[in-house]
VOGU-3710 file (C-alpha; in Angstrom, 3 decimals, decimal comma):
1> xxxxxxxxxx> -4,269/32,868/3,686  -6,420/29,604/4,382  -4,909/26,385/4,124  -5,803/24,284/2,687  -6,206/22,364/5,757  -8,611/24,340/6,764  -10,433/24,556/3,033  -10,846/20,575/3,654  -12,474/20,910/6,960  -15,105/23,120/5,435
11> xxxxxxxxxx> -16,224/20,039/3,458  -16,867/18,152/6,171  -20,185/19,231/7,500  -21,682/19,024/3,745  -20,383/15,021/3,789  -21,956/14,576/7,747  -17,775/13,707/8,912  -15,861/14,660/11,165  -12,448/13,357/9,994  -10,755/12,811/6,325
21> xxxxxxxxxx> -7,577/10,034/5,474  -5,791/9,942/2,480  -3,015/7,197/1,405  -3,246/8,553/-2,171  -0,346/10,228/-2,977  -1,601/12,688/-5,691  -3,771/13,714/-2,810  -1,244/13,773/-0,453  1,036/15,860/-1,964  -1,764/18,537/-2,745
31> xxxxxxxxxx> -2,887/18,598/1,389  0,380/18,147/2,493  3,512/19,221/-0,092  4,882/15,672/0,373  6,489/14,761/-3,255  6,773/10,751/-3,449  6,717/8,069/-6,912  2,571/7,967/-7,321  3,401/3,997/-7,679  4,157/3,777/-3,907
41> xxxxxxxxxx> 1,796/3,979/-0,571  5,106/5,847/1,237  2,572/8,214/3,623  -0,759/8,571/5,409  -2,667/11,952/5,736  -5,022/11,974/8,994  -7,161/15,165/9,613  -9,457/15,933/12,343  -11,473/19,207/13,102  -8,451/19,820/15,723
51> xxxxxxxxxx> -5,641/17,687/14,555  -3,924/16,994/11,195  -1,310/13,785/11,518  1,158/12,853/8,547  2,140/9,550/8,843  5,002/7,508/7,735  7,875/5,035/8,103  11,523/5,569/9,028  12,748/5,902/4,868  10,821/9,277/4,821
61> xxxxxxxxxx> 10,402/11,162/7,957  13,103/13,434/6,950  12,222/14,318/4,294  8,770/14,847/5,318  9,779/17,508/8,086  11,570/19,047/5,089  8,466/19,270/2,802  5,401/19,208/5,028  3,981/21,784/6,818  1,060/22,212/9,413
71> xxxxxxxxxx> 1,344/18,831/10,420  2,266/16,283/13,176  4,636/14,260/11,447  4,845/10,720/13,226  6,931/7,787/11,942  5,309/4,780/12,132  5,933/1,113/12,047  3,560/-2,009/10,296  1,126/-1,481/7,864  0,304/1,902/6,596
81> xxxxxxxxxx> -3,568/1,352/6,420  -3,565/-0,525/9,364  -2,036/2,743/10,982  -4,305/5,038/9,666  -7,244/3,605/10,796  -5,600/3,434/14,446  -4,699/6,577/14,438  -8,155/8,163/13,675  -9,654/5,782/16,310  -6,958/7,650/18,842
91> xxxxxxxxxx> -8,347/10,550/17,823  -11,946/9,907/18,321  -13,097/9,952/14,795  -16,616/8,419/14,184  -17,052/8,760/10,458  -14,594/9,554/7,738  -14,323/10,768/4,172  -11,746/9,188/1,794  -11,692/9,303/-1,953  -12,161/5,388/-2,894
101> xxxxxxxxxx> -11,083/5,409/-6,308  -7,248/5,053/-5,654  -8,022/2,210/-3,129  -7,508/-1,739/-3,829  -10,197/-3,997/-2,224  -7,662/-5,223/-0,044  -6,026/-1,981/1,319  -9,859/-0,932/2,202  -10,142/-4,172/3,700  -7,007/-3,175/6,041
111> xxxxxxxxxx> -8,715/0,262/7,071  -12,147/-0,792/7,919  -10,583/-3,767/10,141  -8,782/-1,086/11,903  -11,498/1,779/12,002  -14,053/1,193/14,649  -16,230/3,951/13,053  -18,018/4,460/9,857  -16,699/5,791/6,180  -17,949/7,795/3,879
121> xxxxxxxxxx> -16,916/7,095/0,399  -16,441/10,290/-1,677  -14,350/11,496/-5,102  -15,423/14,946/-5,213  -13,840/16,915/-2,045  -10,538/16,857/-3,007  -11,020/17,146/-6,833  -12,915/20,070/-6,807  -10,175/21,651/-4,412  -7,748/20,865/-6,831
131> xxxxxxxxxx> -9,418/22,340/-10,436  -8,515/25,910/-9,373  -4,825/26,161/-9,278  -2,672/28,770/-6,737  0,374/31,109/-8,161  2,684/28,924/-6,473  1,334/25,654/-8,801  0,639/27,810/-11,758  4,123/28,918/-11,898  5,422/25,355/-11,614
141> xxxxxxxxxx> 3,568/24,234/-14,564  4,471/27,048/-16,323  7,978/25,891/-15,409  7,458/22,185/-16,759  6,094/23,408/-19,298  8,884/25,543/-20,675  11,396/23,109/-19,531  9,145/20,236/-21,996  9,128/22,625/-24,811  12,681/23,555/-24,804
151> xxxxxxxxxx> 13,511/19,661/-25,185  11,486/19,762/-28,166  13,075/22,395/-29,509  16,383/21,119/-29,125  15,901/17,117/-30,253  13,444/17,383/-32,905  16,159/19,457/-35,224  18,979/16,290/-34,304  16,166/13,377/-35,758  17,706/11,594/-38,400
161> xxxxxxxxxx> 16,574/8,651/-40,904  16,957/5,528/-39,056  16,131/6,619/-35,426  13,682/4,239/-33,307  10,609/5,770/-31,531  12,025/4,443/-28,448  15,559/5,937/-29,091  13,031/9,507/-29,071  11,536/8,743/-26,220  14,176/7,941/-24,312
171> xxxxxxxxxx> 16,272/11,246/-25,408  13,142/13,247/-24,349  13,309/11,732/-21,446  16,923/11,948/-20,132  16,987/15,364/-21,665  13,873/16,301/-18,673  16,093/14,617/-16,014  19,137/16,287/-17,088  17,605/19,652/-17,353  15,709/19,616/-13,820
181> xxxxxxxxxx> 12,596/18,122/-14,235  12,058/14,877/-11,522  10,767/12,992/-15,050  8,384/12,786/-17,793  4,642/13,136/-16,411  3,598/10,237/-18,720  5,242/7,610/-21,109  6,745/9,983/-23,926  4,877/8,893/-27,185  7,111/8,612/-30,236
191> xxxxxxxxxx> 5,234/7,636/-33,536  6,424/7,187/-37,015  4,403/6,994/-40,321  1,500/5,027/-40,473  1,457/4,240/-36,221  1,157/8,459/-35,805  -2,694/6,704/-36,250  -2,411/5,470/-32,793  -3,843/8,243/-29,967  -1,818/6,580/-27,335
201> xxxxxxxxxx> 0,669/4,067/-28,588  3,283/2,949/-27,333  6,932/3,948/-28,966  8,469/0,706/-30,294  11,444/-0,347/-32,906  10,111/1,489/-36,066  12,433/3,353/-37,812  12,413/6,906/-39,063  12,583/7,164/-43,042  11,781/9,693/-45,496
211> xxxxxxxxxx> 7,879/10,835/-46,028  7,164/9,313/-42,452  4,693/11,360/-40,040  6,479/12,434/-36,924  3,914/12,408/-33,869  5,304/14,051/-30,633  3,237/13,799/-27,790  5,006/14,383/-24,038  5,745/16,690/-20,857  7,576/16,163/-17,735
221> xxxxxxxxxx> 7,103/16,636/-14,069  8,715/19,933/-12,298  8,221/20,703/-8,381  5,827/18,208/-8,397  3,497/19,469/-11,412  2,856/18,079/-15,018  3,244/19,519/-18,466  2,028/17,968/-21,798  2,404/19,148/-25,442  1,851/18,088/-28,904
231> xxxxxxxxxx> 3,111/18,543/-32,229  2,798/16,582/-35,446  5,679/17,075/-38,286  6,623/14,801/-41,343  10,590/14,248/-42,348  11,701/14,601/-45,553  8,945/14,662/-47,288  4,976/15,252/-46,897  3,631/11,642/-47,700  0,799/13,148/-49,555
241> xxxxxxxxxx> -1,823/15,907/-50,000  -4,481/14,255/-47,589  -2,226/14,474/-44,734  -2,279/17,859/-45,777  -5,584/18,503/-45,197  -6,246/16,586/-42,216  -3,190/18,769/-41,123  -4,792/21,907/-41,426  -7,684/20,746/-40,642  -7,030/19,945/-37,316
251> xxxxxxxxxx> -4,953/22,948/-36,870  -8,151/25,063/-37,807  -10,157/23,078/-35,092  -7,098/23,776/-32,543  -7,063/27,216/-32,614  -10,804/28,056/-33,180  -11,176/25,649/-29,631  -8,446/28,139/-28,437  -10,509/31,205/-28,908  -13,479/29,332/-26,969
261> xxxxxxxxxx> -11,788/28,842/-23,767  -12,761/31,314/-21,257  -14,369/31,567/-17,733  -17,908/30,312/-18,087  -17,626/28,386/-21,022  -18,995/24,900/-20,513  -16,400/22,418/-21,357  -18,644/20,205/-23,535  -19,491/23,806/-25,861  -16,019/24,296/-26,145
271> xxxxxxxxxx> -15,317/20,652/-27,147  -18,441/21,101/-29,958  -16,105/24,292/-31,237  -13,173/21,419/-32,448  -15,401/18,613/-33,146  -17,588/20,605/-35,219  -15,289/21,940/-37,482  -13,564/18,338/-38,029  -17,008/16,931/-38,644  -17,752/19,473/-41,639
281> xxxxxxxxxx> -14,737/18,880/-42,959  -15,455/15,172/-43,668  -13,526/13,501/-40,534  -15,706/13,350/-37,915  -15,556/9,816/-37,130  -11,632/9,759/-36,684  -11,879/12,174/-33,412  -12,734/9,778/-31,204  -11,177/11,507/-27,597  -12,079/14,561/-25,997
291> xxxxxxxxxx> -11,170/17,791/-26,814  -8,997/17,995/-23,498  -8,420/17,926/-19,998  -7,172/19,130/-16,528  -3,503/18,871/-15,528  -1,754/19,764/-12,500  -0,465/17,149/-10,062  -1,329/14,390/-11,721  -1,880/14,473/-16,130  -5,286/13,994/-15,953
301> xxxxxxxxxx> -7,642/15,707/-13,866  -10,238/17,902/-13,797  -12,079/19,481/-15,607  -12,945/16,939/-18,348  -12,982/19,098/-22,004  -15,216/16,747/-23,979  -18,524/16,302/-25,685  -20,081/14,702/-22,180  -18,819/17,431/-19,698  -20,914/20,167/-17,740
311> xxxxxxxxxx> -18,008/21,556/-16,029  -17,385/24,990/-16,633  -13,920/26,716/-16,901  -13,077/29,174/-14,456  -9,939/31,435/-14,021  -6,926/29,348/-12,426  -7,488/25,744/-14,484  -5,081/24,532/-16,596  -6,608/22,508/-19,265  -5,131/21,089/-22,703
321> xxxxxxxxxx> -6,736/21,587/-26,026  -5,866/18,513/-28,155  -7,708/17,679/-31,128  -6,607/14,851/-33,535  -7,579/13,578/-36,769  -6,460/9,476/-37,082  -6,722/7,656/-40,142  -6,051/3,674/-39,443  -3,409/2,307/-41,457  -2,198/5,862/-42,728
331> xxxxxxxxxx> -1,227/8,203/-39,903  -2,890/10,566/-37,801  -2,691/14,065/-36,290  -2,714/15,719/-33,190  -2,205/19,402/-32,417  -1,744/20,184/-28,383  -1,333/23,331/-26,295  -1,464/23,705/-22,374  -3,589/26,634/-21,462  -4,412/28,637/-18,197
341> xxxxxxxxxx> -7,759/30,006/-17,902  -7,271/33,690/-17,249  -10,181/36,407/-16,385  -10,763/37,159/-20,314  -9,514/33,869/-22,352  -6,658/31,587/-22,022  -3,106/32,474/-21,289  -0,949/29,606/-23,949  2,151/28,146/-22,337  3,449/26,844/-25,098
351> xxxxxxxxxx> 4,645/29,060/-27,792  6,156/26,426/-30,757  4,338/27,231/-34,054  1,746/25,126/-35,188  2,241/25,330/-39,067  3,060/21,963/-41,120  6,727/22,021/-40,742  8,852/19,469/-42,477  11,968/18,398/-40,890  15,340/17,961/-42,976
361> x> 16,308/14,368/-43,720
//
């Protein structure tokens, strides 16, 4: 099977190089296997049309002959860019490709003092490489996936009337660690009542109380892959007939967008599938995201699933389909399911139902 090693080197005569770097762990991992904190510049990627170097400092070289594979490993001392850029002058390099949107001004300040040749900026090589996922990743997100839901499953039942959003979180959270995952791929959101309005915020001190929205959105990070799920419930009691109908309304729109992912299908069409159906029924103005996106290493990736994207889906992404309905100063409602594109339609990881369901109080 070819490498991907080898894929990358195939890129390099369309980009005019003869040599790619990568500090970027996301990146890294994907080339390399190398699973690190995506905070933390722990390891350098060099590769060559002969030679492919992994590079890093005394803390991880065992554990890189552990993970990596079809690599030099060589630990290194001093600054990591600096390195880099030494290295591929060692190994005659004359101009490079590396992705520059993970880089800070200084750190590509570090590698072009070092470098004595020229680089060649460019976000798309290893992106595209990565929309298409193997066996061996789709079975870990199918993995982190299950793992995700089955937390759900088991805390959502326990919430009880006077519970903070960050006491959720948190129990998500310790619940991933506890049951294998490495952690949560992004900040668990916990949102009560009227703050379930909020796409993205951030789980605070607000207690849980009777009629209150419950909005779940989270997933969690397993052999280095992501998962992410949605669900929206109420406890006690439904705080009224529009959330109702924004409810179902945005459960329609789900599962209709469901039906329109398959291979071929142009991500902004199947976006219009959601967005149309919440516009007709009155709400249009209160989707404001995209429909969905890619996730695999990292939570978002490609493809983009929203009204401005021209990718089209092919058999091996994972995508989410996500729509949401948010009402300022009421609540809001979001609906999420991780999906692999298969040869005919979309294989669903997650299997909760997606009825209104109202948990005891």
């Amino acid at each position: 099977m070819e490498s991907r090693i080898d894929r990358l080197r195939k890129g390099f005569e369309q980009l005019g190089c003869d040599a790619f770097f990568s500090v970027l762990p996301p990146a890294n991992q994907y080339l390399s296997g190398f699973l690190t904190d995506f905070g933390e510049r722990s390891a350098g990627v060099v590769i060559t049309r002969d030679e492919a170097v992994f590079l890093t400092d005394s803390r991880y070289t065992e554990q890189a002959r552990e993970q990596v594979k079809g690599y030099a490993i060589e630990e290194m001392k001093g600054d990591l860019l600096t390195r880099c850029g030494e290295r591929l002058n060692d190994l005659g390099a004359k101009r490079v490709a590396f992705d520059p949107g993970g880089l800070t001004v200084d750190e590509h300040a570090r590698i072009t003092s070092a470098f004595k040749g020229e680089f060649a900026p460019d976000r798309t090589l290893i992106a595209e490489m990565r929309l298409v996922k193997s066996a061996e990743e789709l079975n870990a997100i199918r993995q982190a996936s299950a793992l995700a839901e089955g937390v759900m499953l088991d805390v959502v039942p326990t919430l009880k009337a006077g519970i903070t959003e960050r006491e959720v979180a948190a129990t998500f959270e310790f619940e991933f660690r506890k049951r294998g995952a490495s952690g949560p791929s992004f900040g668990t959101i916990a949102l009560f009542g009227p703050r379930s309005s909020l796409p993205h915020g951030e789980p605070g001190d607000t207690t849980l109380k009777d009629g209150d929205i419950v909005l779940l959105d989270f997933g969690c990070r397993r052999e280095g892959y992501c998962s992410d799920l949605t669900r929206t419930f109420v406890y006690g009691s439904i705080p009224g007939s529009w959330f109702e109908e924004i409810y179902d309304l945005t459960r329609t729109a789900q599962l209709a967008a469901l039906e329109a992912v398959k291979p071929g299908a142009i991500c902004r069409d199947v976006d219009a599938v959601a967005r149309t159906i919440i516009k007709d029924g009155g709400y249009g103005e209160y989707f404001g995201h995209g429909l969905g996106h890619g996730v695999g290493i990292e939570i978002h990736e490609g493809p983009r699933v929203s009204f401005r994207s021209s990718e089209r889906l092919a058999p091996g992404m994972v995508v989410t389909v996500e729509p949401g309905i948010y009402l300022p100063g009421k609540g809001g409602v979001r609906i999420e399911d991780l999906v692999i594109v298969t040869e005919s339609g979309c294989d669903v990881l997650t299997t909760s139902p997606k009825e209104l369901k109202v948990l005891s109080g």
